[in-house]
C-alpha positions as CSV (number, residue, x, y, z in Angstrom):
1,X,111.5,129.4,19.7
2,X,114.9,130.2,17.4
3,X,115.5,130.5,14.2
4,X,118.6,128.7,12.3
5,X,119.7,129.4,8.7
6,X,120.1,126.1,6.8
7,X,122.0,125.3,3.7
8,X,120.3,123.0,1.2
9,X,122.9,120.6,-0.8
10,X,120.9,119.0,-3.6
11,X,122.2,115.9,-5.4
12,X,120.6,113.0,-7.5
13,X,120.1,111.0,-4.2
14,X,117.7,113.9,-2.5
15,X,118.9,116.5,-0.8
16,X,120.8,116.9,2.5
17,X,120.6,120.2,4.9
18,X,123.3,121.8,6.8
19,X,123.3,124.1,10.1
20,X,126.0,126.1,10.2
21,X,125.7,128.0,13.1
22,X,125.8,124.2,14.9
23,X,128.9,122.3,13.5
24,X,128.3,118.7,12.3
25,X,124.5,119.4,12.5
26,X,123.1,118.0,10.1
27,X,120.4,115.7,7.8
28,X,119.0,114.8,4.7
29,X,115.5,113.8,3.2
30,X,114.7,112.6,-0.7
31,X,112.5,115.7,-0.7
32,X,112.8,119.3,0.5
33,X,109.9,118.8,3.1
34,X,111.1,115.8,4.4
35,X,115.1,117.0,4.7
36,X,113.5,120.2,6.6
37,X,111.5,118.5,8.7
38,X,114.5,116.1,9.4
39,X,116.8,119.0,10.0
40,X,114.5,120.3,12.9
41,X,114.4,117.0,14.3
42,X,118.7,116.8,14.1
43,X,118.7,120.7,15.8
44,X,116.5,119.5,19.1
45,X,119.1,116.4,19.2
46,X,121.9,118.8,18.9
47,X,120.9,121.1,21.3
48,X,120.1,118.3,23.8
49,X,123.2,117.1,23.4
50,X,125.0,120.7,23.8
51,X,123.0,121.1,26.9
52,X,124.2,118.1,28.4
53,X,127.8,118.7,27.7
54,X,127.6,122.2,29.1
55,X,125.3,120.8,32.0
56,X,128.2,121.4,34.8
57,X,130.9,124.1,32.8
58,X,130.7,128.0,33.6
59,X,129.1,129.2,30.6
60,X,128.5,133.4,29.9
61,X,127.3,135.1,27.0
62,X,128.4,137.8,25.4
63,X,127.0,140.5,23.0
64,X,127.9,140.8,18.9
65,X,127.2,143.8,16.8
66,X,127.2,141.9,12.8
């Protein structure tokens, strides 16, 4: 289980959520339930889809003191 900051974008049409840790992840709901719950949904896409592109590339991590 991770955690991901989101950024909430409200407008007269509902509200759309932004990941910006994951570039171009993103979703939107008319209410703020709905738009998190659809944000969670568009992370497990996007991370499927990272995984896949990754599936066959030498990948290391590395350590950040923030």
């Amino acid at each position: 289980m991770r955690r991901y900051k989101v950024v909430l974008h409200r407008t007269d049409e509902g509200i759309s959520v932004s990941v910006p840790s994951l570039p171009g992840c993103w979703s939107e709901g008319d209410t703020e339930e709905e738009a998190l719950a659809n944000i969670q949904d568009a992370i497990e896409d996007y991370l499927i889809a990272l995984d896949e592109q990754l599936r066959d590339a030498e990948v290391r991590e590395v350590e950040v003191a923030v």
